[in-house]
N, C-alpha and C positions, 0 to 999 in steps of 0.2 A: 574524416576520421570520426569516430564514434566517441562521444564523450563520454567522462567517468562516470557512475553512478554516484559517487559520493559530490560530484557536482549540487545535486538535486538537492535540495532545503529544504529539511520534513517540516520544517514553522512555515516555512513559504508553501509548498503543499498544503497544510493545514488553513493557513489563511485563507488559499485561496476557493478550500472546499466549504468553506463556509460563508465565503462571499455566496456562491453559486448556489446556496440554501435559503429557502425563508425564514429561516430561523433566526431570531432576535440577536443580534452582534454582541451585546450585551452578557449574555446569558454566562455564566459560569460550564467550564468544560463539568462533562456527565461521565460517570463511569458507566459500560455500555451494559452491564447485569443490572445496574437498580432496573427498576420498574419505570422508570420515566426518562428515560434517559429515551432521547431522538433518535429516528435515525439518520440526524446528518453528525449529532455526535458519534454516531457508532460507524460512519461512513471515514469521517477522520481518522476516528482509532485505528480502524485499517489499514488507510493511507502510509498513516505514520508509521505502522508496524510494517507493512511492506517493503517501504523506505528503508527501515533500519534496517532489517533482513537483510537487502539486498548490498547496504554499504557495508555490514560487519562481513558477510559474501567476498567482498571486494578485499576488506580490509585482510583479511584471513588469507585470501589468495594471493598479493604483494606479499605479507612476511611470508608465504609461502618459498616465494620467490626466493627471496634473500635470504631465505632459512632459518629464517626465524619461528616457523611454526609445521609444525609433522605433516607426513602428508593426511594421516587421518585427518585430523581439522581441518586441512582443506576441503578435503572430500565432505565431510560431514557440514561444511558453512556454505558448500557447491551446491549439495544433493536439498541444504534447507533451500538454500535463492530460487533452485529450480520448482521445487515444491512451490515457493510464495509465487512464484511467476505463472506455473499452470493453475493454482487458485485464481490469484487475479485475472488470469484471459477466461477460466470458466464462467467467472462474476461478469466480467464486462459481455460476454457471449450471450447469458441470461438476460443482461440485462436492452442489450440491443434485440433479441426477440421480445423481449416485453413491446419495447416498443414499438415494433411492427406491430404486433397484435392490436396495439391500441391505436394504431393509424389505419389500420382495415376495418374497424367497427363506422358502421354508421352514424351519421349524425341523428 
């Protein structure tokens, strides 16, 4: 069975994308427009916004269920999950051809 989206832990996400950075652990989160702001802080911001999308998605589609919410809002918290899901697979798709590029260069 496929588990729920609201399973997933946008703090736990976020922790863990910043393990996987060299970025100081320390550091105070960055708003992603200053000027200085990383990109594994602007990597996060993502994460977690992807996250949310996808559980308000979820959330929106239960009270759909139970009728607690129109079907426009379904549709329109459907049509955003789908939208943040083909963003995401085009980022990750980018970013795996990066890396092949960079594994064909020579030493």
């Amino acid at each position: 069975m496929i588990n729920a989206v609201s399973s997933i832990d946008s703090a736990g996400l976020a922790a863990e994308m910043r393990k996987a950075s060299a970025v100081d652990q320390t550091a105070p989160a960055v708003d992603p427009t200053q000027a200085s702001a990383s990109f594994a802080d602007f990597m996060t911001n993502m994460g977690t916004s992807f996250v949310d999308n996808l559980k308000a998605a979820e959330t929106t589609s239960m009270n759909g269920v139970l009728g607690k919410a129109s079907v426009r809002e379904v549709v329109e918290s459907v049509m955003t999950a789908d939208q943040t899901l083909q963003t995401a697979m085009a980022f990750r798709d980018k970013i795996v051809s990066a890396y092949l590029e960079v594994v064909k260069m020579p030493i």
